[in-house]
N, C-alpha and C positions, 0 to 999 in steps of 0.2 A: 809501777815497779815494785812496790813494799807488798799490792796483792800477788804479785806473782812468788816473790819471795815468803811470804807466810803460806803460798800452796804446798810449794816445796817444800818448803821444813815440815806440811800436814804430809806431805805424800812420804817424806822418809820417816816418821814418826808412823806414820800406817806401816809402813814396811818393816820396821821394827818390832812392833807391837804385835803385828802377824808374824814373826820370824818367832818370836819369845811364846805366843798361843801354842805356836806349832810342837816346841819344844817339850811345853808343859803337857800337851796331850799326848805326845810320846811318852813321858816321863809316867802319866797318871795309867795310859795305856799300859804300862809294863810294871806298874805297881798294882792297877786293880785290870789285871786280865781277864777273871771269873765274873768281875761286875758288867753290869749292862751299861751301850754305851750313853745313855740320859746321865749317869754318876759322871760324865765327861761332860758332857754338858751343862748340867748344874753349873760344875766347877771353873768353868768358862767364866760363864755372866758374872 
């Protein structure tokens, strides 16, 4: 039961963390629109 409970909280914590990427590449997309998109990627990792 505690493994099913710590998957959960990894799955809504994945869900998160890709909610908040998603965000930030928009945000870097619409600050560096002239740069290629590797400057978005770097900024990722």
């Amino acid at each position: 039961m505690k493994e099913k409970d710590l998957k959960f909280r990894e799955r809504i914590l994945i869900k998160l963390i890709l909610k908040a990427s998603l965000k930030k590449k928009k945000r870097l997309k619409n600050a560096f629109s002239e740069e290629p998109h590797t400057l978005v990627a770097q900024n990722m990792n």
